[in-house]
C-alpha positions as CSV (number, residue, x, y, z in Angstrom):
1,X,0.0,0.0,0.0
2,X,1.5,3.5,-0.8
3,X,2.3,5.7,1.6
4,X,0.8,9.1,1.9
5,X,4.1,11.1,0.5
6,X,4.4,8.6,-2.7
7,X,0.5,9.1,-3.3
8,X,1.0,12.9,-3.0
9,X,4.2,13.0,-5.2
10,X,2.4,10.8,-7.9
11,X,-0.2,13.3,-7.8
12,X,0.8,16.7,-7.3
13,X,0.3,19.0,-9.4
14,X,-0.6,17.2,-12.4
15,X,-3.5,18.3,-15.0
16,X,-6.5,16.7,-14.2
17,X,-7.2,16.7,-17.6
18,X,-4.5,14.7,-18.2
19,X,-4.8,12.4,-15.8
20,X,-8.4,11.8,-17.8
21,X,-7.1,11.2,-20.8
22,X,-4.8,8.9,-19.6
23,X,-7.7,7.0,-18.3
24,X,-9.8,6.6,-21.8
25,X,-8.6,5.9,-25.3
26,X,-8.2,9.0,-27.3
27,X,-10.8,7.5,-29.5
28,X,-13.0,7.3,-26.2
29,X,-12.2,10.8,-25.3
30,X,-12.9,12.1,-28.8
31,X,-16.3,10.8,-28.5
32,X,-17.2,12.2,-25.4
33,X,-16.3,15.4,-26.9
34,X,-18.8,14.9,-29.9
35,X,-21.5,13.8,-27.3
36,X,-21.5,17.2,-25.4
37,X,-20.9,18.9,-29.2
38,X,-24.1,17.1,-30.0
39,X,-25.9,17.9,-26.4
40,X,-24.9,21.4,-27.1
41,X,-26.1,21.5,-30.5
42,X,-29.6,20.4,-29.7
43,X,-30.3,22.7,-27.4
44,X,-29.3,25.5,-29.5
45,X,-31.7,23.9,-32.4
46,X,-34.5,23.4,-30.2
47,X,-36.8,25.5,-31.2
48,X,-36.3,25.3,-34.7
49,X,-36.5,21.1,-33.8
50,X,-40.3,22.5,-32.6
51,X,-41.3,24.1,-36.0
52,X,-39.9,20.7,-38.0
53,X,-40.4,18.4,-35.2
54,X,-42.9,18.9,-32.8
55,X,-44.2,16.0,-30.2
56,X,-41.4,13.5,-31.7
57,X,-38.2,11.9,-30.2
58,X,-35.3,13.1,-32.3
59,X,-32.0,11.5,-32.5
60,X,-29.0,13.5,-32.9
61,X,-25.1,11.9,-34.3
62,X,-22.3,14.2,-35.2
63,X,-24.3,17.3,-35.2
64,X,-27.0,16.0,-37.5
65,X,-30.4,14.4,-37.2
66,X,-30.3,10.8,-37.7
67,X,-33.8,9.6,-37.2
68,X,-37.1,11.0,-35.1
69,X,-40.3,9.0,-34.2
70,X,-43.8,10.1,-33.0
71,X,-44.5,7.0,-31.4
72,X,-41.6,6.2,-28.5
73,X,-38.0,6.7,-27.4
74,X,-38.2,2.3,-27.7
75,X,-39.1,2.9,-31.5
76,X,-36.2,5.6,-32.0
77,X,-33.6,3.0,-30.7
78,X,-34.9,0.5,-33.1
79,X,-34.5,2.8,-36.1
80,X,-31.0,3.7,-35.0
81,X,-30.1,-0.1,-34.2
82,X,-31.3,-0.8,-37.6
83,X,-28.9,2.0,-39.3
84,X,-26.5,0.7,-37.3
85,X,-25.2,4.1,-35.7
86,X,-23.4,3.4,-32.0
87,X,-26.6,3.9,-29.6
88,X,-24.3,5.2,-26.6
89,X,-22.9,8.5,-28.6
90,X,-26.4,8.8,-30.1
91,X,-28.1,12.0,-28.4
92,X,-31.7,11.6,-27.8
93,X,-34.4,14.0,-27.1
94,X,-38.4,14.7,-27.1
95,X,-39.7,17.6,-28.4
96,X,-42.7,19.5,-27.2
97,X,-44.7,21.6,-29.1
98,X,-44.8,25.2,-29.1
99,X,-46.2,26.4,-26.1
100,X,-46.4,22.5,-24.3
101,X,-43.9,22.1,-21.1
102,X,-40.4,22.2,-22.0
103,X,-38.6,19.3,-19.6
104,X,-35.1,18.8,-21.0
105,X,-34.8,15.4,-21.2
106,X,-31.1,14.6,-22.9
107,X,-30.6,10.4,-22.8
108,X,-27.3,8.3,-23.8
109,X,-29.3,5.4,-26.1
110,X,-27.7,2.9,-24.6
């Protein structure tokens, strides 16, 4: 077991973004990056999303949308299973209409 002055000279004063990315792939941290680009980018569409989109479940990958569904959030994941897109860097959201509640409701797919 490490003793408290090799844990703080392993530590100290390193980047804890580094210490991140040494954690995940760079493939891993690349996609994280594109998930909150993607989060980011669906909020700033959202009301546009309500003119083309209302009362639907949209699905957003690499700042486009991929699919949308009145029905369910299950039948938007079978859609983007079927294009075979990877479900946990999909961004998934419901849209109200115009004037209905506005929860945010931001999901991983998988």
């Amino acid at each position: 077991m490490p003793t408290d002055s090799v844990r703080n000279e392993s530590s100290a004063g390193e980047d804890p973004s580094r210490i991140w990315t040494s954690l995940a792939s760079r493939e891993e941290v690349l996609s994280m990056e594109q998930f909150r680009v993607d989060c980011e980018w669906t909020n700033s569409h959202y009301r546009e999303f309500q003119e083309q989109y209302p009362r639907r479940w949209v699905a957003v990958y690499q700042g486009q949308i991929v699919a949308t569904s009145k029905r369910d959030q299950a039948s938007l994941i079978r859609i983007l299973r079927r294009q075979g897109l990877p479900l946990e860097h999909v961004v998934i959201r419901y849209v109200h209409a115009k004037g209905e509640g506005r929860t945010q409701i931001l999901l991983r797919a998988a």
